[in-house]
C-alpha positions as CSV (number, residue, x, y, z in Angstrom):
1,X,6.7,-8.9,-6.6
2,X,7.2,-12.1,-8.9
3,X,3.1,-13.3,-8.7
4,X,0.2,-11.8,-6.9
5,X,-3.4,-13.2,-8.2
6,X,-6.6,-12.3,-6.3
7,X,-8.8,-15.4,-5.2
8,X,-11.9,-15.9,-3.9
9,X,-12.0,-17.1,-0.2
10,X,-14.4,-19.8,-0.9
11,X,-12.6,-20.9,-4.2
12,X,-10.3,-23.4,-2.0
13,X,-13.3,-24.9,-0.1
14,X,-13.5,-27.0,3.0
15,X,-11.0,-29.3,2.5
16,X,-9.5,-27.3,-0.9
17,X,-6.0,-26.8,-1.5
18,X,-4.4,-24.2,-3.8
19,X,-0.9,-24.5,-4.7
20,X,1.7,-22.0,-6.8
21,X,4.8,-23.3,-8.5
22,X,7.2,-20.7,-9.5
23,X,10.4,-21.7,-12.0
24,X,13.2,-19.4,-11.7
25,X,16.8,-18.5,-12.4
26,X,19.0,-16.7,-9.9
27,X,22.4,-14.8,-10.2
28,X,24.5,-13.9,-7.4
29,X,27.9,-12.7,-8.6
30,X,28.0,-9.6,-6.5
31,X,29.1,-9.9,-3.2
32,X,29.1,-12.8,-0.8
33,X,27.2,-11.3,1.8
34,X,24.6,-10.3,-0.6
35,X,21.6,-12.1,0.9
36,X,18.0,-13.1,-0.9
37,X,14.7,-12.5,1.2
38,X,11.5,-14.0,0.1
39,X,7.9,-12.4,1.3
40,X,5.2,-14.4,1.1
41,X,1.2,-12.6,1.8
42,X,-1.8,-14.1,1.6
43,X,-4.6,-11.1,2.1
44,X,-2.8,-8.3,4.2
45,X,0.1,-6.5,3.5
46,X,2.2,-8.0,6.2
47,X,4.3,-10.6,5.2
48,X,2.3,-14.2,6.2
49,X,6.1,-16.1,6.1
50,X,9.0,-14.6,6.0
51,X,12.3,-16.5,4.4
52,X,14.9,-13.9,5.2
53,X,19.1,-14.7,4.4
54,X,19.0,-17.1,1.2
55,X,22.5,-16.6,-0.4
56,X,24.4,-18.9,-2.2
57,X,27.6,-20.4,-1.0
58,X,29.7,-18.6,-3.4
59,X,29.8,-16.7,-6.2
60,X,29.2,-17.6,-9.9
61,X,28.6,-15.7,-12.8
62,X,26.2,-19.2,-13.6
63,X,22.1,-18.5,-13.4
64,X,21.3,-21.5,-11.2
65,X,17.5,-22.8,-11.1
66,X,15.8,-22.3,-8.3
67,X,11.3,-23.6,-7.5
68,X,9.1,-22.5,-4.9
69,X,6.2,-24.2,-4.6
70,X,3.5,-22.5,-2.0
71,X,0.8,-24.7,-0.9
72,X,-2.4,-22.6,0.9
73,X,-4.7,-25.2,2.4
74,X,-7.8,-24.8,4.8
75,X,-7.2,-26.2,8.0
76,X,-10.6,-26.9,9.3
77,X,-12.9,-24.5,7.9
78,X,-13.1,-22.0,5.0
79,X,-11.9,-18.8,6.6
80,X,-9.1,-20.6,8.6
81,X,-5.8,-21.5,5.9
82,X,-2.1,-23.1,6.4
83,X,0.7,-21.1,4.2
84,X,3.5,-24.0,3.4
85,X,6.3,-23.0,1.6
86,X,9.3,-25.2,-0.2
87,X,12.2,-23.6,-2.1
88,X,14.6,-25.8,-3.9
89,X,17.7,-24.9,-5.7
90,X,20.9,-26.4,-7.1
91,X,23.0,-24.5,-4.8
92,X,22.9,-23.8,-1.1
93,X,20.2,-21.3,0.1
94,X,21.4,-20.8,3.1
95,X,23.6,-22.7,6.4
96,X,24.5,-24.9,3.3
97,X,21.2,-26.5,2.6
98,X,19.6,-26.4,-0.8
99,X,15.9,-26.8,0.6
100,X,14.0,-24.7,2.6
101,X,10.8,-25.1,4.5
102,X,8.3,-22.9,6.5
103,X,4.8,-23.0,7.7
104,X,2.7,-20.4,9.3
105,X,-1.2,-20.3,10.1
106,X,-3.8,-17.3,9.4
107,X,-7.5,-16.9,10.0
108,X,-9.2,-14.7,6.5
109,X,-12.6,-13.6,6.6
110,X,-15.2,-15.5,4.3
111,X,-15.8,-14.4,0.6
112,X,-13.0,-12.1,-0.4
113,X,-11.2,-12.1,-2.8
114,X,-7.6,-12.1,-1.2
115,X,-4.1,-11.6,-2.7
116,X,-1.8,-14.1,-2.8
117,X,1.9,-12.5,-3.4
118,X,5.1,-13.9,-3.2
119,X,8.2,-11.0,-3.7
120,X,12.2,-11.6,-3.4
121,X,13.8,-8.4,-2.5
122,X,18.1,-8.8,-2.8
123,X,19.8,-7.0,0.5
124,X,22.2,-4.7,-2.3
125,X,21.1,-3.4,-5.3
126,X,23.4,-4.7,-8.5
127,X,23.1,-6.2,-11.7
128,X,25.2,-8.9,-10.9
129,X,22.2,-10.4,-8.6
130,X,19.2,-11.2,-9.9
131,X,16.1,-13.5,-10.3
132,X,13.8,-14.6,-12.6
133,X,10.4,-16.3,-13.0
134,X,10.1,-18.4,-16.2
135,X,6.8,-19.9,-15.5
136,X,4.1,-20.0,-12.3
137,X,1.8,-22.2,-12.1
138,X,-1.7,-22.0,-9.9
139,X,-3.5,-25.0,-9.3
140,X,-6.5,-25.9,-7.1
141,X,-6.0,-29.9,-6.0
């Protein structure tokens, strides 16, 4: 897990938006069919979105930079939120494109707090593939 934070249900409001920036580094200089899966929760422990076979489009012994930025924003009342995810890099993530993009809906009960997590599990365990969060930023706008 690269960020988790516990918020209030009611911190985002009516017509609220949160949104987490994460700056990062990642290494792949293992194996080419070494892939990258990014888990995003808000609230449960089941994965909200999913972003499963990020890899790069070869290998280099070169950390590239890689941002995620997660918006959470209420869709028409408190309890009821849109997950929005971007994730940018100067290499290809995966099918050759260097942005990805996902959405997915969930319904949270009032009050709270909740945990919002975002983890990046490699598919082979090495120490030539790695990632690493230099900053993450949490913002209410």
């Amino acid at each position: 897990t690269v960020f988790t934070r516990s918020i209030l249900g009611k911190l985002i409001g009516v017509d609220g938006m949160l949104r987490l920036t994460l700056f990062c580094d990642v290494l792949c200089n293992n194996n080419l069919a070494d892939t990258l899966t990014m888990r995003i929760n808000w609230g449960g422990s089941v994965p909200l979105l999913t972003e499963a076979n990020m890899a790069p489009a070869a290998l280099s012994a070169t950390r590239r930079i890689l941002s995620v930025q997660v918006l959470l924003a209420n869709r028409n009342s408190i309890d009821s939120q849109n997950v929005m995810y971007r994730v940018e890099s100067d290499v290809n993530l995966d099918n050759g494109q260097p942005v990805l993009v996902g959405l997915a809906q969930d319904t949270m009960p009032t009050g709270g707090p909740h945990t919002l997590a975002v983890t990046f599990q490699w598919s082979a365990a090495s120490a030539d593939n790695s990632l690493r969060v230099f900053q993450s930023v949490l913002e209410k706008i």
